[in-house]
N, C-alpha and C positions, 0 to 999 in steps of 0.2 A: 504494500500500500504506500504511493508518493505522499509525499509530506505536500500539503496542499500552501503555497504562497503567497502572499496578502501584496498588491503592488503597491507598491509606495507611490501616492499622488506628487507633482510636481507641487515644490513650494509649501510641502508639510512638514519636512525635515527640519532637527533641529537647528540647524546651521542658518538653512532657508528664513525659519521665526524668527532668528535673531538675527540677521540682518534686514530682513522687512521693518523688525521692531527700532531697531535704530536709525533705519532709513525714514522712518513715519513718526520720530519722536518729535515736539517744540523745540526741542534744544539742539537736535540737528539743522531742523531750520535757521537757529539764529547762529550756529557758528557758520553755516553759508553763508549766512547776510555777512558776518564778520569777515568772513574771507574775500568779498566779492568787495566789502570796504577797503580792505589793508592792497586786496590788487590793485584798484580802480586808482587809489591814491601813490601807489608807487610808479605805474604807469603817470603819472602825470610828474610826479618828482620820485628818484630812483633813491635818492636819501632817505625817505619815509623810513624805509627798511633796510636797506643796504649800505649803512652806513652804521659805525659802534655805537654814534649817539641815538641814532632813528630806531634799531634795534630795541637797546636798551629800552629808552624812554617805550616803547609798542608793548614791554611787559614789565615797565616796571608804576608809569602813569595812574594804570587801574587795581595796582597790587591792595591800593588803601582803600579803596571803592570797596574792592572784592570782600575783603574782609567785613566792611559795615553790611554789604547786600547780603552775606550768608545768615548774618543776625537777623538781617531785616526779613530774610527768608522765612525763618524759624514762625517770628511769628506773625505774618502773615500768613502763614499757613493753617496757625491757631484763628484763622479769622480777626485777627487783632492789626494793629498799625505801631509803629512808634517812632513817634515825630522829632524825639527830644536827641537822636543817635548825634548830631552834627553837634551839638551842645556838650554833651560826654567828649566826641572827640576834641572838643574846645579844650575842655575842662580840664582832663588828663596827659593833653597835649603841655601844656602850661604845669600843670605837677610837673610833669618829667623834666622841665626844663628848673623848677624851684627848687627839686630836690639835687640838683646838680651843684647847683650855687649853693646853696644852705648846709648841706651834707655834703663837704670836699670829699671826695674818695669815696664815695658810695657807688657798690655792686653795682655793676649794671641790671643783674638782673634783677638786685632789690625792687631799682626803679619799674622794672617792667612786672614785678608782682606789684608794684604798689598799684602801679593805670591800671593792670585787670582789675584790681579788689574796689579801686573808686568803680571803676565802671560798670562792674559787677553789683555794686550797694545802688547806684544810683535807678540801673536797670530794675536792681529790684523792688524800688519805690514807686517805679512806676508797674510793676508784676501786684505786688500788694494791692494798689489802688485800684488799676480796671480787677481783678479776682475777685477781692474780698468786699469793696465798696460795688461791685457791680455797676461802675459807671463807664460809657463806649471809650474806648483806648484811643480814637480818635481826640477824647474831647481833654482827657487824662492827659496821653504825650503832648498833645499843643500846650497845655499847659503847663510841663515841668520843660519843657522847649524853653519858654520865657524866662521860668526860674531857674533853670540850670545857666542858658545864656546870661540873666541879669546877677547869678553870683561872679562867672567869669568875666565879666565887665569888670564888677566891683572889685575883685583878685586882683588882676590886672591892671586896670587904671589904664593908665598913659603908658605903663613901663613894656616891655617886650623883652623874649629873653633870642639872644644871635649866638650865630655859630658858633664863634669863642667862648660860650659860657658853657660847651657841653665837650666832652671828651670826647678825644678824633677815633677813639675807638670806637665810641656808639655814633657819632656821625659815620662812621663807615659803615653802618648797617644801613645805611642809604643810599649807598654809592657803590659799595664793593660787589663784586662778582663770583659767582663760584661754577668753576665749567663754563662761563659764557652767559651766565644765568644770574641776575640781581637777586640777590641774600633773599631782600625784603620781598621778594617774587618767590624763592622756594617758602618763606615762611607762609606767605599766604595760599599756597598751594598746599599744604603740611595741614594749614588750619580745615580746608578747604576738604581734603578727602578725606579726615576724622567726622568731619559734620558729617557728609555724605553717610560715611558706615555705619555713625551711627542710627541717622532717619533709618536707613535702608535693613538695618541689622538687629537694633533691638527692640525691645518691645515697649519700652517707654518714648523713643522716638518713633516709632508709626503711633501711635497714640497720639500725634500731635496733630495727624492725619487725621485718624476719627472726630478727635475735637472740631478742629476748623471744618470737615462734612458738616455733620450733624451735633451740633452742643448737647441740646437737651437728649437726644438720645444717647450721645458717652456719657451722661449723667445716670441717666437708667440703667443703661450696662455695669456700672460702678466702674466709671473710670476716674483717676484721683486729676479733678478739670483744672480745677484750683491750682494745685501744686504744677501743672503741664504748663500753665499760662504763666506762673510763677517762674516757672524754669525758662521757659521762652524767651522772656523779660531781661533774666537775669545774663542768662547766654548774649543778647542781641546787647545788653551793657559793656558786658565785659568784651566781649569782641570792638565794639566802637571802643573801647580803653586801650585795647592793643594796638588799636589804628590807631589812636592819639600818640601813643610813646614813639611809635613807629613815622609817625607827622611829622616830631619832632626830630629825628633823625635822619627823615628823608631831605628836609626842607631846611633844619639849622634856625632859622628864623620864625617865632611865633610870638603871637599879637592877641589880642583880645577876640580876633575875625575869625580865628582859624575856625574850621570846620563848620564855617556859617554854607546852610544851602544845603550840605551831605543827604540831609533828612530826605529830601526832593530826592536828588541823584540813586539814592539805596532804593528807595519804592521803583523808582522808576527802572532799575535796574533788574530786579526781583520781578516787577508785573511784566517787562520785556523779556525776560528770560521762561516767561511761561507762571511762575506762579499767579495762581489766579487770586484776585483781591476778595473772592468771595472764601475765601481760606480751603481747606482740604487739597488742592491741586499741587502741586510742582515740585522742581528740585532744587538746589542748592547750586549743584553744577549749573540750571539754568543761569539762575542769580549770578553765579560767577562770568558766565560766558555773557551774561547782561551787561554789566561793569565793565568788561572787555569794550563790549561793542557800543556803548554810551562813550564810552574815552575817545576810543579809537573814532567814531566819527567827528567830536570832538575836534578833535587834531586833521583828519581828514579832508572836512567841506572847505576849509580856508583857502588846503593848496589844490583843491578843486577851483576854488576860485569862488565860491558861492558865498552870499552875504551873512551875516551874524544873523542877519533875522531870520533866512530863510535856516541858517544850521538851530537853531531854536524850534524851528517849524516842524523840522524834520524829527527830532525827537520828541515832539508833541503827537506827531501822527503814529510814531512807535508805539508809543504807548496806548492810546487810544485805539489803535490795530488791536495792540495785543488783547486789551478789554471786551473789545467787541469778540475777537477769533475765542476768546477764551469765552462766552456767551452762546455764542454760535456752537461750540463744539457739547457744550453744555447739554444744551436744547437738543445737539443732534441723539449723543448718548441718551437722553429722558427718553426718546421715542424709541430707541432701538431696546431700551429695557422694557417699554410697555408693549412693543411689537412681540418681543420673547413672550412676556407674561403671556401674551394672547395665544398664541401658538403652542404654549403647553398646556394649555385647558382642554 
């Protein structure tokens, strides 16, 4: 008796699923849009990229972005927003530079526990408030936006702290290279596939998933909502604190300004990269590959030759793609689960 053979359909295979899956992901779409940015602009000037400063600057520009957009990721996903991240960057940008002058000889890496643990506390002041107050995180981060901005005002004053007032070792963390590759670019890549594994790997980070789906029903489920929003918060702080100490080593010079605006750029980075604003949807990689492709057109439309208004315009319509495509794909799923329901009855 033959052993009877089952054929294999074309395009079942595992190989087959997983490149269809990565071919039909958002976040393959936007590193194409990135790539077809970083072509279009070297064809017009061949410096863009081909040159050590053009290079450089293409991964090292967005390395600070990235790192606020994976926070901002986190909890947008919780269905939450936080507006105050460019504030924290202020804020612990300017510690790292007080602690330098005030404490001669202090660890480097003291300084860089000290901005996560500020940005970490402040994060989680605003994790406290939308959780446990149940008030929209929309209305919460604009708020501590002002009060985190109007302590750094008052810190600061008139004074700034400049290059010389930080050791050229931690300034080299803004400048040095390792294999061809800016420091401050593997660290935020480092940051960057820890977040990933852990969304993707444990059970408390998909949980952040279910949150931002459905609230009320991870509450029913006995999911611990509270603590996940808390966590979110506290992550998306501490991460914009690392960016601050990291500001302040990229840049040398900081001012009361720094990190005005980031707030803007991180959402816009995180909802272009695919995370959807209605929370439960996206990745982090997106987020990242977002931060990329905001920078980089950034630097882009000028030596295109295109006006400030219209490069303004241009990432006004990204976004607002992204909101709509993420709407659209929303609506298309609803129907395709109710067309299933129907079909197994």
């Amino acid at each position: 008796m033959s052993a009877v053979t089952t054929p294999v359909r074309p395009g079942t295979s595992r190989a087959a699923r997983m490149v269809r899956g990565i071919a039909t992901t958002r976040e393959t779409g936007i590193a194409l849009a990135l790539v077809l940015v970083v072509v279009a602009a070297t064809a017009a000037n061949s410096s863009f990229v081909f040159s050590n400063d053009g290079f450089r600057d293409l991964l090292l520009t967005p390395s600070l972005l990235l790192l606020v957009a994976v926070g901002q990721a986190i909890v947008v996903i919780t269905r939450n927003v936080d507006l105050s991240v460019g504030s924290i960057v202020g804020l612990t940008a300017y510690l790292t530079g007080r602690l330098f002058i005030d404490l001669e000889g202090i660890p480097v890496i003291l300084v860089f526990v000290a901005g996560v643990i500020l940005g970490a506390l402040l994060g989680a002041i605003n994790g406290l408030l939308v959780a446990w107050a149940k008030v929209p995180a929309l209305v919460i981060t604009l708020g501590t936006l002002y009060i985190y901005r109007g302590l750094n005002v008052a810190w600061t004053g008139s004074d700034r702290i400049n290059a010389s007032d930080l050791p050229r070792e931690f300034r080299g963390l803004g400048t040095d290279q390792l294999l061809g590759i800016p420091i401050l670019t593997l660290i935020a890549v480092v940051v960057l596939i820890v977040a990933a594994w852990y969304l993707r790997n444990m059970r408390s980070g998909r949980e952040f998933y279910a949150i931002g789906s459905d609230p009320a029903a991870a509450h029913l489920y006995g999911l611990k909502v509270t603590r996940r929003i808390i966590t979110a918060f506290v992550v998306s702080g501490a991460l914009s604190g690392l960016a601050g100490v990291l500001y302040a080593a990229r840049y040398g010079t900081v001012s009361s300004s720094a990190g005005t605006g980031w707030e803007l750029q991180a959402i816009g980075a995180a909802v272009i990269g695919g995370v959807a604003i209605s929370g439960g949807v996206g990745t982090v990689w997106g987020a990242a590959i977002g931060a990329f492709l905001l920078l980089t057109i950034n630097r882009a439309l000028p030596i295109l030759g295109i006006d400030d208004f219209w490069q303004r315009a241009v990432v006004g319509v990204l976004i607002i793609g992204s909101i709509v495509l993420d709407r659209i794909l929303a609506v298309r799923q609803h129907r395709r689960l109710i067309a299933q329901r129907e079909e197994g009855r």
